[in-house]
C-alpha positions as CSV (number, residue, x, y, z in Angstrom):
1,X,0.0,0.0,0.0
2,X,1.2,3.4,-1.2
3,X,1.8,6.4,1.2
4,X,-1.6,8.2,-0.3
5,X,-4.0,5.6,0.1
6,X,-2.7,5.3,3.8
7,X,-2.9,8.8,4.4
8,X,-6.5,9.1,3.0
9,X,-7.5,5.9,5.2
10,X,-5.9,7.7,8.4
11,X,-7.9,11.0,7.3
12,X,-11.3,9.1,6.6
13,X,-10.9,7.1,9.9
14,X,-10.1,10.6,11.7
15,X,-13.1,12.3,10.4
16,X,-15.1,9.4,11.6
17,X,-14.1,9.5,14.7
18,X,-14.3,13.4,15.1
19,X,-18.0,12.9,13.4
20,X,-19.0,10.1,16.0
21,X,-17.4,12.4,18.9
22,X,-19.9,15.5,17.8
23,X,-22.4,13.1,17.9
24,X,-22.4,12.2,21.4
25,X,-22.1,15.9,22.5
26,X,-25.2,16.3,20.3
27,X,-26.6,13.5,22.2
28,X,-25.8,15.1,25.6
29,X,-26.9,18.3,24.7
30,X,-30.4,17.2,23.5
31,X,-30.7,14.4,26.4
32,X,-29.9,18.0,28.3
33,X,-32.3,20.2,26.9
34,X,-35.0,17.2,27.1
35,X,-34.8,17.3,31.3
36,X,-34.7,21.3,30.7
37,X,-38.0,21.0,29.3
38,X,-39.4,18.9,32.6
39,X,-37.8,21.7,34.7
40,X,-39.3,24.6,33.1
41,X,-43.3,22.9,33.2
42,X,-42.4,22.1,37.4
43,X,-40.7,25.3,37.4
44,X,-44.2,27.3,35.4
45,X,-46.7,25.2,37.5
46,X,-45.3,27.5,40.8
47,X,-48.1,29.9,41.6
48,X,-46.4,33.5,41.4
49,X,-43.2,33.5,39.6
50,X,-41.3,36.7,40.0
51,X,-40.0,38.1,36.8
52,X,-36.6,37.2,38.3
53,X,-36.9,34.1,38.1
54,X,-38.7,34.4,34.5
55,X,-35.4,36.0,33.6
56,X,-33.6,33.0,34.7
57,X,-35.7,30.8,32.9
58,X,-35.3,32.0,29.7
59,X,-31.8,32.0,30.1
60,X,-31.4,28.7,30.8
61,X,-33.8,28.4,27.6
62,X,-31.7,30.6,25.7
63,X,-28.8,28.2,26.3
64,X,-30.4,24.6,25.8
65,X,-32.4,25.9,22.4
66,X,-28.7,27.3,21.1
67,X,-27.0,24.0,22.0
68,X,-30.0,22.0,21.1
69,X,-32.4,23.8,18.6
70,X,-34.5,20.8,17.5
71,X,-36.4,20.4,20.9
72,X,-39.6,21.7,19.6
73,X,-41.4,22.0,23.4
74,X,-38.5,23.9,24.6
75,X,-39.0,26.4,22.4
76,X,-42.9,26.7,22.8
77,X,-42.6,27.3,26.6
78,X,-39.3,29.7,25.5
79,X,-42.4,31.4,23.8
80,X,-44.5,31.6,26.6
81,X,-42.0,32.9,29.1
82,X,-40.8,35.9,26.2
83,X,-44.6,37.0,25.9
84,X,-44.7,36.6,29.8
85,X,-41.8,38.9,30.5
86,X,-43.2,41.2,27.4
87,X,-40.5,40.6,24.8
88,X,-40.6,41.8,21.4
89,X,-43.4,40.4,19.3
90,X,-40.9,39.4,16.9
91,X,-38.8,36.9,19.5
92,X,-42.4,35.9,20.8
93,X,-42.9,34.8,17.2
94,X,-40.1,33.2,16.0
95,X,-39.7,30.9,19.5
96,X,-43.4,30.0,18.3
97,X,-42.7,29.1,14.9
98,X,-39.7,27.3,15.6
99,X,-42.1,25.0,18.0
100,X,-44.9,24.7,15.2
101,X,-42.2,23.9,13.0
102,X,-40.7,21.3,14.9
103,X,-44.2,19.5,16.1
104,X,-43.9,21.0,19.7
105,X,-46.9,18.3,21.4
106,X,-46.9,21.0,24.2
107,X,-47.8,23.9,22.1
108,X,-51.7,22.6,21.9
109,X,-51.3,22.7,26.0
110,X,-49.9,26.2,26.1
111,X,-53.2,27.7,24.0
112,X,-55.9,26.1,26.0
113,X,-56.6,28.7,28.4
114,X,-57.0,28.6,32.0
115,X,-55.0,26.2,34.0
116,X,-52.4,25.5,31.5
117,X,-49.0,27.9,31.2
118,X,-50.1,30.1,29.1
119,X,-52.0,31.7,31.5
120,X,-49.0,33.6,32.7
121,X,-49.5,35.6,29.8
């Protein structure tokens, strides 16, 4: 075996490995955002939030959506914590059409009135 075809075997089998090694951050990040989305809904169900701790909320939000955008319920209760702690329309939106775009189950929840999140609205 020539030099090239051994370096293009070493370079394919590198990638590989540097593909399957994002993958598992992926993995972590979503299995991360996932649990996010259980803490926010205990975390919304508390009578009285302060917009404190709506602030911190959405940060945490912020931060799982940007390492893990494809969590569709995450961003549908981003949504309802923007419109919550009056954000512009715009990032209200676009946290609401990323959830519709993505299938968010929750999203039917958040726009059935009393009793369900979207009452902090």
């Amino acid at each position: 075996m020539g030099m090239r075809p051994l370096l293009a075997l070493c370079l394919l089998c590198g990638s590989a490995a540097l593909h399957a090694q994002a993958l598992r951050r992926t993995g972590a990040a979503c299995q991360t955002a996932l649990e996010t989305v259980n803490w926010v809904r205990e975390k919304l169900a508390e009578p009285d939030l302060a917009p404190a701790r709506l602030e911190q909320l959405l940060a945490v939000m912020e931060l799982r959506t940007g390492s893990c955008p494809t969590i569709g319920d995450l961003w549908a209760y981003r949504s309802v914590v923007e419109r919550a702690l009056k954000r512009p329309e715009r990032d209200v939106a676009y946290s609401r059409n990323k959830a519709k775009e993505l299938g968010a189950p929750s999203l039917q929840n958040l726009t059935d009135g009393p009793g369900s999140s979207s009452s902090l609205v």
